[in-house]
C-alpha positions in Angstrom: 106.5 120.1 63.4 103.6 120.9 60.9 102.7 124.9 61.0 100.1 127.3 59.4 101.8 130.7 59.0 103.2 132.2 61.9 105.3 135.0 63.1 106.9 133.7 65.9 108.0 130.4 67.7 109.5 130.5 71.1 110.8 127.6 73.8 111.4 128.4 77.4 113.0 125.7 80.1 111.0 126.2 83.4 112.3 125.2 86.6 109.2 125.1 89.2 109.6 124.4 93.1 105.9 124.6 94.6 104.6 123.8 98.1 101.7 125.1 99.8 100.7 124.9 103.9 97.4 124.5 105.4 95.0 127.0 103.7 97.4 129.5 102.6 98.6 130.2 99.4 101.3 128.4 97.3 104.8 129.6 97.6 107.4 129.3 95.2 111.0 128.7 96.5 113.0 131.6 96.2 114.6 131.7 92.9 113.1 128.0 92.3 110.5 129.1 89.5 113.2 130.1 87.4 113.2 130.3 82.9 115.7 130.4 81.0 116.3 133.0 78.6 113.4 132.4 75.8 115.1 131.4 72.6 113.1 132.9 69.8 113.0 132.6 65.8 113.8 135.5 63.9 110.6 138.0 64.4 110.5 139.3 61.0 109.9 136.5 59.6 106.9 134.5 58.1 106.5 131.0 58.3 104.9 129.6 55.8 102.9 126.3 55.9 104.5 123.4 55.7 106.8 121.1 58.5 109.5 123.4 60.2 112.2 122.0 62.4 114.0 124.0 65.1 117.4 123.7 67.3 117.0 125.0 71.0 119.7 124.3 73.5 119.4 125.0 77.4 122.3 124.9 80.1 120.9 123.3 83.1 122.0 123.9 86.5 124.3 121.4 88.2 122.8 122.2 92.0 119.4 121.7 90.7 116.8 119.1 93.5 115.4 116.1 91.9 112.1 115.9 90.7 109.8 115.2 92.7 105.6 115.1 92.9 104.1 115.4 96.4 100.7 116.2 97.7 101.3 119.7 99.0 103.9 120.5 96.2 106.5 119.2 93.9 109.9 120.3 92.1 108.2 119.8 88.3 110.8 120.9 85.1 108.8 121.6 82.1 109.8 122.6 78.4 107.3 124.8 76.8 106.4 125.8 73.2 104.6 128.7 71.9 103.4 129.1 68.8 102.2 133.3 68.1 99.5 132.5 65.3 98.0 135.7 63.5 94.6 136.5 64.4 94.2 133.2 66.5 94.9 132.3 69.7 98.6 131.1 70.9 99.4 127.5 70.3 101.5 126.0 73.2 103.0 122.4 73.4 104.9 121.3 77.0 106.4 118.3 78.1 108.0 117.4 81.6 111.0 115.8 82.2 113.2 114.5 85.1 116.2 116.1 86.7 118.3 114.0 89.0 120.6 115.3 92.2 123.6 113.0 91.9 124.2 112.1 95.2 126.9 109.1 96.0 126.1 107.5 99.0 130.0 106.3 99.2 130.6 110.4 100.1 128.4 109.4 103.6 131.0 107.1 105.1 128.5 107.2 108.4 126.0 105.4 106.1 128.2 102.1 106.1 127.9 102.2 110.0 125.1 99.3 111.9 122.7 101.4 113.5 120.7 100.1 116.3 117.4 101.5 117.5 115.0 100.4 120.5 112.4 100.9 122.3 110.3 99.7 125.5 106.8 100.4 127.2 105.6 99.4 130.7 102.3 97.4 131.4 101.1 98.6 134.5 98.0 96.5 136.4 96.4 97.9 139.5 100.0 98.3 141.7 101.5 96.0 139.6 104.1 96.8 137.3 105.9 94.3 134.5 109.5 94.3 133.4 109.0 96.5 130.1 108.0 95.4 126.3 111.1 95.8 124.2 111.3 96.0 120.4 115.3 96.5 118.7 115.5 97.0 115.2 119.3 96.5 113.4 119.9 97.6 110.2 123.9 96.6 108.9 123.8 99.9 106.8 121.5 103.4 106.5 122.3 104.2 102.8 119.9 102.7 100.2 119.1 103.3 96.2 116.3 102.3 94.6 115.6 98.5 93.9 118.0 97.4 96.7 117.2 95.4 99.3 117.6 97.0 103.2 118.6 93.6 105.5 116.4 94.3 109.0 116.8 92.5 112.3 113.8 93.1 114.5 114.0 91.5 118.0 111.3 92.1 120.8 111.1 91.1 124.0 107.7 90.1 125.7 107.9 89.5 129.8 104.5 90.7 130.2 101.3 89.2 131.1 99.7 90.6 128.1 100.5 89.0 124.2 101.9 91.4 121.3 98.9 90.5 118.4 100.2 92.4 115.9 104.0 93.5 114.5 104.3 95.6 111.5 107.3 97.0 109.8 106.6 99.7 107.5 109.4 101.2 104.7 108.3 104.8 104.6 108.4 108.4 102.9 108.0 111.9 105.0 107.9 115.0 102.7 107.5 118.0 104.7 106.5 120.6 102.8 107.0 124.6 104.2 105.1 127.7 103.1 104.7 131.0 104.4 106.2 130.4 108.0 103.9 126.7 108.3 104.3 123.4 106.7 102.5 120.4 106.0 104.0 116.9 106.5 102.6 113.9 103.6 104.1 110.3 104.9 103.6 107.4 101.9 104.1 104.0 102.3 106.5 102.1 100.3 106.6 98.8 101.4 105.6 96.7 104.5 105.9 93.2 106.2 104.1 91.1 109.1 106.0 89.2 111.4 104.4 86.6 114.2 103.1 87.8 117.1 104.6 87.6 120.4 103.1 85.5 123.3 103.3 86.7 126.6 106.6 86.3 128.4 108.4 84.8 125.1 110.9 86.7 122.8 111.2 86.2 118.9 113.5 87.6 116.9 112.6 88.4 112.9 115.2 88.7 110.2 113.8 90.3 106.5 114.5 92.3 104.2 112.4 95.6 102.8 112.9 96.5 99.0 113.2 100.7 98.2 111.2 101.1 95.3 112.2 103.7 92.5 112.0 107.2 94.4 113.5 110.3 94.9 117.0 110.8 96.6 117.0 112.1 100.0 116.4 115.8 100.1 117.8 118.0 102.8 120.2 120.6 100.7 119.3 122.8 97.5 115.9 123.5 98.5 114.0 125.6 101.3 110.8 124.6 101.0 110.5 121.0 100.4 112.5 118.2 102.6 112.0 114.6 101.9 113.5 112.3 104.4 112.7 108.1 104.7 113.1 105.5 107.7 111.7 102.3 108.3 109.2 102.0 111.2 108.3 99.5 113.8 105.0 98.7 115.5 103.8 96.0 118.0 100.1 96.0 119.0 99.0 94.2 122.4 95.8 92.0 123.4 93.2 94.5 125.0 93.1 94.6 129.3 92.7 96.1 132.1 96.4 97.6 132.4 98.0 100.8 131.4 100.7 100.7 129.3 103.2 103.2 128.6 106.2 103.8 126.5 109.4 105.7 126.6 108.3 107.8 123.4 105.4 109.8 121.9 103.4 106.8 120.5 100.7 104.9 122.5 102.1 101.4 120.5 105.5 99.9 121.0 107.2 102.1 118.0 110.6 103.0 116.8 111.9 104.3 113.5 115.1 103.5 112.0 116.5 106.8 109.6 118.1 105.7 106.1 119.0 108.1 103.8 118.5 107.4 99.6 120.9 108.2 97.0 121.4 107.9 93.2 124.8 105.4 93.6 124.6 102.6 96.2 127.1 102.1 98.7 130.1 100.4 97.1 131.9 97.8 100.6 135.1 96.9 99.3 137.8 94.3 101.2 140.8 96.1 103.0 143.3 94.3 100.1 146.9 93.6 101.8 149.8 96.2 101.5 152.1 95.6 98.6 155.5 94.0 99.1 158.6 96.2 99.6 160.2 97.2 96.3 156.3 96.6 94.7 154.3 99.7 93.4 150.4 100.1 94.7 147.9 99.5 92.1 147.4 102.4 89.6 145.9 105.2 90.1 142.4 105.7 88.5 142.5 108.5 86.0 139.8 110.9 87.1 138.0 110.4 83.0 137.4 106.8 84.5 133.8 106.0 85.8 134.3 106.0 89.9 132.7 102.6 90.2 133.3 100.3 87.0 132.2 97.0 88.0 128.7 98.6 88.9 126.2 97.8 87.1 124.1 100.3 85.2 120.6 101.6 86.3 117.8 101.2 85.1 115.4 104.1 85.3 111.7 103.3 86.4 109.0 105.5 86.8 107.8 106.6 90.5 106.3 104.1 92.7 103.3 106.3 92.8 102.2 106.6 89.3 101.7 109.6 87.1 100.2 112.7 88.3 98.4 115.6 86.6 100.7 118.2 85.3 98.1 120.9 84.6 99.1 124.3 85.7 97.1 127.7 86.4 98.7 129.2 83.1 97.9 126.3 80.7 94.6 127.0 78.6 92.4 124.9 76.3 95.1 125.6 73.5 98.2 123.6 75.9 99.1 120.7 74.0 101.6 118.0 74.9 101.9 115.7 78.2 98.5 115.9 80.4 100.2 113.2 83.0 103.4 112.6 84.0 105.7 110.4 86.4 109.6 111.0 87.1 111.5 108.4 86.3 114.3 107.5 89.2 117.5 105.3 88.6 117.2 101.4 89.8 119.2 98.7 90.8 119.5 95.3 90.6 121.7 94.3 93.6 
């Protein structure tokens, strides 16, 4: 780092967890803007000009959440810079940088379960009422990383009079964000398919897949103000008419939404292996030093599926150097 002469040069690790609700003010989690202690060069002394080169070290948290960049907030870590210049204005330099919540899906064993989900809605004409659309969706597993593929059965079931015109399957992100005793709720898409329509009194049955894209882990623990969950969501659109149709849920369409959860290791199946002969020792034990999964292969770690954002914060001035954008990078897959 090239320097006129200074008096003092400072770093500070921020930890920043932001989310705002409706028209009220930001909030910060509760301990979640946190700093380390600043780590300063000696006071007293002078630098001169010339290119200066300083050690800083920072102990980071092991319960920290991941980073993450929403609409109504986002869990941003930044290392800042500070330059004290005589008789000019401060000189600061930040850059961002990702933080990642290990979280092993294999600790879930309820994730390795099938998970069925259904539901069915009633077209009613005059005093007239048909047996009831259906829609199922199967999923063989509900624990997913990044880059992996989630196997989907959808089956519906079409006695009516009327014809399904439209079926959508959407691969989805809800971030619910809370401030101030309200919240705010931001759902992105990440993927989504089209399967064939449904004639009237017919049944189909699709089988696909939906790729996760590199995103955030599921977040339910180590934070109180931001929650991001994922689930993959069905929808079947009928031909307009004359009847009244109704549904065993909320939604005016034929819906239903299957939960997953995302981690940051994928969900290792392995084959119940026969019981060793009598006399015959068991297979070693793994030393706990050893990686838990050694025939996985390694990440790769791509940015977010939703681009960079603008880091700019309230505090930064015309004199903040260093990253204007900036995109967390999640671990990937290739399975």
């Amino acid at each position: 780092m090239r320097l006129a002469a200074a008096r003092i040069f400072q770093v500070v690790l921020v930890a920043e967890v932001i989310a705002s609700s409706g028209h009220v003010e930001p909030q910060s989690f509760p301990a979640g803007r946190g700093s380390s202690p600043e780590q300063t060069v000696d006071t007293e002394t002078v630098l001169p000009a010339g290119d200066h080169s300083f050690l800083f070290t920072f102990s980071i948290p092991s319960n920290l959440p991941s980073s993450f960049e929403g609409a109504f907030g986002y869990i941003r870590y930044t290392i800042k810079a500070s330059l004290d210049r005589p008789w000019k204005f401060n000189q600061d330099t930040k850059v961002a940088f990702t933080v990642l919540a290990y979280r092993d899906l294999n600790n879930y064993p309820q994730l390795k379960t099938p998970l069925i989900l259904g539901n069915t809605k009633t077209i009613c004409c005059w005093c007239c009422q048909s047996a009831p659309m259906a829609i199922t969706a199967r999923v063989p597993f509900t624990g997913i990383v990044p880059g992996q593929d989630v196997p989907l059965i959808v089956e519906l079931d079409n006695p009516t009079n009327v014809d399904i015109t439209s079926v959508q399957c959407y691969l989805m992100q809800e971030s619910i964000f809370y401030a101030r005793g309200k919240s705010r709720v931001e759902t992105r898409k990440l993927g989504e398919l089209t399967l064939d329509p449904v004639g009237k009194h017919s049944s189909h049955t699709a089988q696909k897949t939906m790729r996760m894209p590199s995103c955030p882990p599921t977040l339910d623990i180590n934070c109180g103000i931001i929650k991001i969950h994922y689930f993959i969501e069905g929808t079947c659109d009928e031909a307009q008419s004359q009847c009244k149709a109704t549904t065993s849920g909320a939604h005016m369409n034929l819906y239903v939404a299957t939960p997953l959860t995302v981690g940051t290791v994928p969900l290792i199946f392995q084959q119940t292996s026969e019981p060793p002969p009598l006399g015959q020792d068991g297979p070693p034990t793994v030393p706990p030093t050893a990686p838990p999964y050694p025939d996985l292969p390694p990440p790769s770690y791509d940015e977010c599926v939703f681009g960079a954002i603008s880091i700019k914060e309230d505090e930064d001035s015309e004199h903040t150097y260093g990253q204007k954008q900036f995109s967390p990078r999640y671990p990937t897959y290739n399975l």
